[in-house]
N, C-alpha and C positions, 0 to 999 in steps of 0.2 A: 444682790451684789455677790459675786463670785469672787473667793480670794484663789491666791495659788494652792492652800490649802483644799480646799473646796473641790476646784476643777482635779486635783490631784486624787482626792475621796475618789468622786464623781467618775474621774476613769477607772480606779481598781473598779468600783461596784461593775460599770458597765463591760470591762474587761473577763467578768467573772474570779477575780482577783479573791482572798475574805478582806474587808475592809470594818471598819466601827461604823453604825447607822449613826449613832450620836454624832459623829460628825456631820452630819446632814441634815441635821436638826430643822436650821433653817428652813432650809429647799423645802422639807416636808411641811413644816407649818405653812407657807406659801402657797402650797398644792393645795393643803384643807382650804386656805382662805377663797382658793379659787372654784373649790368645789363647790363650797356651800355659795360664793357667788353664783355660781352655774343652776345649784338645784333650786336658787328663791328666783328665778328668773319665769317670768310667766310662761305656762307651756305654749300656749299660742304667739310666744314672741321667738318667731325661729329664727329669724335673721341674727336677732341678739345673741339666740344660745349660737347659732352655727359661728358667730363673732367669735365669741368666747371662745369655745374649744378653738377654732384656730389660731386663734392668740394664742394658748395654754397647751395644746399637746403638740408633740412634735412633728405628726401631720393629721391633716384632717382631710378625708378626701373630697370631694366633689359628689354632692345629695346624700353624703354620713347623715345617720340621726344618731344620739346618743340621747336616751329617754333617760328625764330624771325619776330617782336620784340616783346620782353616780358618785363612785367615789374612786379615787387610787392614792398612791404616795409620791410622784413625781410629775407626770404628766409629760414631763419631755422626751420619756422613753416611749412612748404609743404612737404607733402610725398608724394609719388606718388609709387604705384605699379608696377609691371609687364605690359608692352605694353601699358601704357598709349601712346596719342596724343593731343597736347593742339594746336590747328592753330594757325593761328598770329594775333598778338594783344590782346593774353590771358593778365588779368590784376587783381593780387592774392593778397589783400591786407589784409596781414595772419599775424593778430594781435594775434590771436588764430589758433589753427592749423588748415591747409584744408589741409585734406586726402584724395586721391584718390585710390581706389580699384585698378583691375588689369580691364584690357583694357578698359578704360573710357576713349570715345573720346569727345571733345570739340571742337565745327566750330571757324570759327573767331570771333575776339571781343567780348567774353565771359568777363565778369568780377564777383569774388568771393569776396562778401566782409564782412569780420568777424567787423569792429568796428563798435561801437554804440557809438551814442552824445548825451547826456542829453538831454529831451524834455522840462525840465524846463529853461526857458530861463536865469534865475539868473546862474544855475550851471553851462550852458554853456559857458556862461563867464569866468569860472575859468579853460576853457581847458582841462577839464577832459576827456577821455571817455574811455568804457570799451569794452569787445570782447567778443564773440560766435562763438565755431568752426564752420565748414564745413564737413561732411561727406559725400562721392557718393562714394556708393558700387560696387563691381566689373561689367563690362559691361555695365556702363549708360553711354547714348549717352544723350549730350548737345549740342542743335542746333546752329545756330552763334545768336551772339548778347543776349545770354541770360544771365541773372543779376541773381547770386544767393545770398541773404540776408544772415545776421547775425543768426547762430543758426539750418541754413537746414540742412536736412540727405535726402537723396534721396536715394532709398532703390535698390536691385538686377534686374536689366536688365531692368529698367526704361529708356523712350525718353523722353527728355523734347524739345518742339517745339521750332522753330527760332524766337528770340525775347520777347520770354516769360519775368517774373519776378516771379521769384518762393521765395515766401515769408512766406510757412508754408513745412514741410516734405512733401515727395509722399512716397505712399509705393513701392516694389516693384513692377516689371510686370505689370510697367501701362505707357501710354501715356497722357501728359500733357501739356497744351499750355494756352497761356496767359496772360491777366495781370493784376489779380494778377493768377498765373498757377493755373488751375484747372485738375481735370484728364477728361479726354477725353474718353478714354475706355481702359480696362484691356488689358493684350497683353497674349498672351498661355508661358504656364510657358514651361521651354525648357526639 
């Protein structure tokens, strides 16, 4: 149940506004509820899981797997295109929306994370914090263990290495590893 309250949170966060998490309290226990729905779901019941996420994230495209366990904090900010693959232990924590293109795979223990905490230590203290989405255009591959920061766009048919931290854009047709990721060399456009 959404109050005026709520939806009003709910735009600064997605606005990139700073907003209080605590007001969103709810939303977020609702997401756990549906996650851990999601990850006791038999693996070979896919019609069920593929149900689920499209009930629960705000798109889900056509032949998406998301391998459990998965977790995030709202789910209605994740889109996800045609033949995405996210492995297990993807971890979305989509304050702001993370969009995924069409077949963007993801190794294991990836984690996307849009919120930012005040560097000033005073304002810290008041629990504030604000978001920056996630973009990755169709066809980039993310290796396992890679950490994508507040605010990246990772452009068309881009690798980014296992274990990297990709904390500024790549453009497209490149390979990049690292940490902080840097490009490595171009790839042949297709």
């Amino acid at each position: 149940m959404n109050t005026d309250t709520d939806t009003d949170v709910r735009f600064r966060m997605i606005s990139g506004a700073w907003y209080n998490p605590a007001e969103l309290a709810q939303a977020r226990l609702a997401a756990q509820t549906r996650c851990r729905a999601y990850n006791a779901l038999p693996p070979a019941d896919q019609p069920a899981r593929e149900a689920c996420l499209r009930d629960f994230l705000g798109e889900f495209g056509i032949g998406s797997i998301i391998e459990q366990p998965f977790h995030c904090d709202y789910g209605f900010n994740i889109h996800l295109g045609d033949r995405c693959f996210l492995n297990y232990g993807c971890t979305l924590l989509d304050c702001a929306p993370i969009t995924f293109g069409n077949h963007v795979l993801c190794g294991p223990d990836c984690g996307f994370y849009t919120a930012i905490h005040p560097l000033d230590p005073t304002a810290r203290l008041t629990d504030i914090e604000c978001a920056k989405p996630i973009y990755l255009a169709d066809n980039v591959w993310i290796g396992g263990h890679v950490t994508i920061l507040p605010g990246v766009s990772i452009g068309k048919n881009t690798v980014v290495g296992a274990g990297s931290v990709v904390t500024h854009d790549l453009p497209a047709n490149v390979i990049a590893a690292g940490n902080p990721a840097r490009i490595i060399r171009p790839l042949p456009e297709p």
